[in-house]
Backbone as JSON Lines, residues from 0, in Angstrom:
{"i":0,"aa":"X","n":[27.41,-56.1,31.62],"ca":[26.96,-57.32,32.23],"c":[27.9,-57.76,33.37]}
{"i":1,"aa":"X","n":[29.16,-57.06,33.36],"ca":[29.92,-58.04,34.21],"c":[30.24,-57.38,35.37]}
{"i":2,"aa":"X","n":[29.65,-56.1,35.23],"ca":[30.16,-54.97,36.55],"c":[28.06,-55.13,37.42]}
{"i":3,"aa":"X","n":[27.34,-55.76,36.32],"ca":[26.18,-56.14,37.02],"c":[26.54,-57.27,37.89]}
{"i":4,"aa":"X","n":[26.71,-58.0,37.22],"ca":[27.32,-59.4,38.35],"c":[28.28,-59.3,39.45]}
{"i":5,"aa":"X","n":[29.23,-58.11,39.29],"ca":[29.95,-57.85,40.4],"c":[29.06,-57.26,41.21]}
{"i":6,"aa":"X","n":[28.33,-56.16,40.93],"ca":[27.54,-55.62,42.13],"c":[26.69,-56.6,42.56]}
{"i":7,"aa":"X","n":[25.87,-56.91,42.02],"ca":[24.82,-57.74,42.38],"c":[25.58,-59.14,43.67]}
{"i":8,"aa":"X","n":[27.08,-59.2,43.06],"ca":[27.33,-60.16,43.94],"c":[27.94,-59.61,45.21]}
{"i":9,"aa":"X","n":[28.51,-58.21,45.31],"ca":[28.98,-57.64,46.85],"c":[27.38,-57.61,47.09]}
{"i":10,"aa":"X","n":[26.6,-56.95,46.44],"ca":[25.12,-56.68,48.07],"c":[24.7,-57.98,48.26]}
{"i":11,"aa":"X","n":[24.43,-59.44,47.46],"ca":[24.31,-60.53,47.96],"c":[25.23,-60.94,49.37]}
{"i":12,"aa":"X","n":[26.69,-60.56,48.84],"ca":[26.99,-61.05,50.38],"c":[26.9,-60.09,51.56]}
{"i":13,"aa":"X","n":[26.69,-58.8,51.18],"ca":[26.1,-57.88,52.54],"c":[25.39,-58.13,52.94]}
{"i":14,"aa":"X","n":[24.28,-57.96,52.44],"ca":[22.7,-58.23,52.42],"c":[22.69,-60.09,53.32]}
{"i":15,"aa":"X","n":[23.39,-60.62,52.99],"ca":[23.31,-61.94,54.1],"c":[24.49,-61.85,55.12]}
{"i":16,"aa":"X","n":[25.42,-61.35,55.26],"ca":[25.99,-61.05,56.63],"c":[24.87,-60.2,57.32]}
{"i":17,"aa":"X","n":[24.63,-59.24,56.78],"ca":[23.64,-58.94,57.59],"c":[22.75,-59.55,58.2]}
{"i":18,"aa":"X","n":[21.71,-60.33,57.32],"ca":[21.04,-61.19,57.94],"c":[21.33,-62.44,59.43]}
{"i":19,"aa":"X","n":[22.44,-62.96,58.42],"ca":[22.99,-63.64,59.65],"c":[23.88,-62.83,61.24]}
{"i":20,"aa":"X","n":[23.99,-61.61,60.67],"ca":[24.16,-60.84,61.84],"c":[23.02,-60.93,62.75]}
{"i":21,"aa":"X","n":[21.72,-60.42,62.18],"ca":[20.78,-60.37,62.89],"c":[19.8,-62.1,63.73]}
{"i":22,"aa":"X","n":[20.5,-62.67,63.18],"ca":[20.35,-64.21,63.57],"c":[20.74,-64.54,64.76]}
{"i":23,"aa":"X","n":[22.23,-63.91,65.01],"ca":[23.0,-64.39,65.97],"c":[22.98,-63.18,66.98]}
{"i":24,"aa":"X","n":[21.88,-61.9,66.65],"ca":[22.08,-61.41,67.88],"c":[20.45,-61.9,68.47]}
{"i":25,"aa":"X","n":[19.61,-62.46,68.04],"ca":[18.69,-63.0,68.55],"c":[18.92,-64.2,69.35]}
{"i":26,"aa":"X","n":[20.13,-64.83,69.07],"ca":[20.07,-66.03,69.85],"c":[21.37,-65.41,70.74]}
{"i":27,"aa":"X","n":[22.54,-64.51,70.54],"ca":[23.2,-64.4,72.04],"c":[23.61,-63.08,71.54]}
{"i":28,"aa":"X","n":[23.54,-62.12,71.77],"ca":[24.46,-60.65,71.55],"c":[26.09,-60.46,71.75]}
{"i":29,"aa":"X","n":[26.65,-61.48,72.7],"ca":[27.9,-61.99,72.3],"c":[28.2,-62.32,71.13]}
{"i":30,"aa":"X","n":[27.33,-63.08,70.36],"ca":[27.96,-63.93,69.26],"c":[27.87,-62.73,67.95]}
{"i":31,"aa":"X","n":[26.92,-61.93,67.8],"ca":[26.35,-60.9,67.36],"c":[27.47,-59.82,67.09]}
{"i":32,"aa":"X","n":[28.29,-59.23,68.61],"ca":[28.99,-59.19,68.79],"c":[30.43,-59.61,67.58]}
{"i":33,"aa":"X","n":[30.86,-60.63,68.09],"ca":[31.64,-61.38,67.18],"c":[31.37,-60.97,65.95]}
{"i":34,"aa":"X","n":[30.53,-61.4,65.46],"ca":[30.17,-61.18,64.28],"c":[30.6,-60.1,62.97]}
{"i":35,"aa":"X","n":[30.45,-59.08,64.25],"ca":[30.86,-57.65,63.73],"c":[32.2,-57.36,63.91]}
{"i":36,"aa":"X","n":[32.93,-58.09,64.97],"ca":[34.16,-57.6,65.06],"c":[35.37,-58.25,64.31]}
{"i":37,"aa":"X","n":[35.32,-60.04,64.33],"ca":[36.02,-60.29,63.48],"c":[35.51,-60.89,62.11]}
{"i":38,"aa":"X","n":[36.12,-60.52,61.18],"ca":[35.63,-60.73,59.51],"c":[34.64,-62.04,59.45]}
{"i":39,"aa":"X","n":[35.45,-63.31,59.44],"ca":[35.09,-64.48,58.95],"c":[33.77,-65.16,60.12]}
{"i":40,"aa":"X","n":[34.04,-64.62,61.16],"ca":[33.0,-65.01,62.44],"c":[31.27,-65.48,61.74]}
{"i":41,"aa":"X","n":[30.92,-64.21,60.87],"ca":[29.98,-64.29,60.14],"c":[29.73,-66.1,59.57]}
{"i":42,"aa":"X","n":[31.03,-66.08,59.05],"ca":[30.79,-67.73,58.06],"c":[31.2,-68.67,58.94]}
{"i":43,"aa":"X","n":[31.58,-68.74,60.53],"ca":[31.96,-69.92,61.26],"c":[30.35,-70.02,61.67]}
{"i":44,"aa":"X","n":[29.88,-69.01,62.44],"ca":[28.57,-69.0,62.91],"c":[27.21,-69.42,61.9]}
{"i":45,"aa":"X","n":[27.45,-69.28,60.82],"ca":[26.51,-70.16,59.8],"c":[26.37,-71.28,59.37]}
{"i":46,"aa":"X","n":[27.95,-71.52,59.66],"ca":[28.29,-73.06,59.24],"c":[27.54,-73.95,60.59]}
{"i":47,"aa":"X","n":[27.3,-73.97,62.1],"ca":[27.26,-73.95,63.07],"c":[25.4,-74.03,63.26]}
{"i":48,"aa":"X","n":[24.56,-72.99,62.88],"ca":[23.37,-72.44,63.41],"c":[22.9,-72.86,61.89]}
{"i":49,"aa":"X","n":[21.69,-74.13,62.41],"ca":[20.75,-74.2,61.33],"c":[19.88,-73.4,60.74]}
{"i":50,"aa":"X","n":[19.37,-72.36,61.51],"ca":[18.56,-71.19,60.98],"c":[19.43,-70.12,59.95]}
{"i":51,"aa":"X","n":[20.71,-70.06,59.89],"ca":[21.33,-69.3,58.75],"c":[22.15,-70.32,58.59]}
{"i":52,"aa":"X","n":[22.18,-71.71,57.86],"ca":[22.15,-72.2,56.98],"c":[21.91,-71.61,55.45]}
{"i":53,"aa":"X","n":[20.64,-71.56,55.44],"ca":[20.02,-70.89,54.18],"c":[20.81,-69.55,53.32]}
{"i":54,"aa":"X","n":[20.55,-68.75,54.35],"ca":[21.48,-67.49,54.69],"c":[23.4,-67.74,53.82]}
{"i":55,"aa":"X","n":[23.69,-68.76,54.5],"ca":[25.19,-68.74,54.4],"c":[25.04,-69.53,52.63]}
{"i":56,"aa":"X","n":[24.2,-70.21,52.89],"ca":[24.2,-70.76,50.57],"c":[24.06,-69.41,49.8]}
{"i":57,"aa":"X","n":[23.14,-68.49,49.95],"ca":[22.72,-67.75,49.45],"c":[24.41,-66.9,49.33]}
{"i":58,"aa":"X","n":[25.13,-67.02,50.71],"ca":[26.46,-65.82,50.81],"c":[27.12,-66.46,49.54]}
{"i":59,"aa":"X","n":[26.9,-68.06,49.48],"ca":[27.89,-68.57,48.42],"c":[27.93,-67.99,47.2]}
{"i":60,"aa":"X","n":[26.71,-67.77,47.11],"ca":[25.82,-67.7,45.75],"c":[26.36,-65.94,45.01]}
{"i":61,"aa":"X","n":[26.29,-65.28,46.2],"ca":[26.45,-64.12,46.19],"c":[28.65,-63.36,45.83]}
{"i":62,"aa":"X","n":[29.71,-64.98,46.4],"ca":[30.84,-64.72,46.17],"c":[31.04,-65.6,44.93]}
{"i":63,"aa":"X","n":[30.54,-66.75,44.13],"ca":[30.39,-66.79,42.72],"c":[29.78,-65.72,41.92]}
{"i":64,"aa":"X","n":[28.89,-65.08,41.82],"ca":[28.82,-63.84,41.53],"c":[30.11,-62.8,41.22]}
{"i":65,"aa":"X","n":[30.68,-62.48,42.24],"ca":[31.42,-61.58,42.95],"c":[32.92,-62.14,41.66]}
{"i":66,"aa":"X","n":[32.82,-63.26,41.89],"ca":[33.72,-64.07,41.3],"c":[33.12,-63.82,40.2]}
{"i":67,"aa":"X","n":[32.61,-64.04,39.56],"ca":[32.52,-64.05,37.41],"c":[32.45,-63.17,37.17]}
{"i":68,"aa":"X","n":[31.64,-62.07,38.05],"ca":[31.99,-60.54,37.29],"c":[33.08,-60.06,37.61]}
{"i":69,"aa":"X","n":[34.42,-60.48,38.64],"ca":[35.58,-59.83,38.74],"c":[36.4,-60.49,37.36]}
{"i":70,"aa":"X","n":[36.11,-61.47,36.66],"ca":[37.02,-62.55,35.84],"c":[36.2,-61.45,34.62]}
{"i":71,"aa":"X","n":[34.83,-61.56,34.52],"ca":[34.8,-60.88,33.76],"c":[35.19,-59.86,33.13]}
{"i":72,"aa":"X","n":[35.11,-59.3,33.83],"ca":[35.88,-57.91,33.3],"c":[37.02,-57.43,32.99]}
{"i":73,"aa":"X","n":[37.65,-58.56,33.2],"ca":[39.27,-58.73,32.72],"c":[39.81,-58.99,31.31]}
């Protein structure tokens, strides 16, 4: 159960960087850009752009996850 919750919680937060990758190269390929190059860019640009809003709860959702199955398994 707890190495489910860990996985399940890394592709939650891939699976929405990605998304919000693809967010921000629709609105500037600079920012898109960014995105990919430095780490956290992903979560300034969500915090920022109402359309991955959604996107960036879901990332939350996805590093609590990440979080109980790493505790878990301890």
């Amino acid at each position: 159960m707890a190495s489910a919750a860990l996985l399940l919680g890394l592709f939650v937060i891939v699976a929405m960087q990605i998304m919000i990758f693809f967010i921000a190269l629709s609105q500037s390929p600079s920012k898109a850009l960014m995105c990919l190059v430095f780490p956290f860019y992903v979560y300034f640009y969500a915090g920022k752009d109402p359309k991955a809003k959604p996107y960036l709860n879901a990332w939350y959702v996805g590093a609590a996850l990440l979080l109980i199955g790493t505790i878990a398994m301890n």
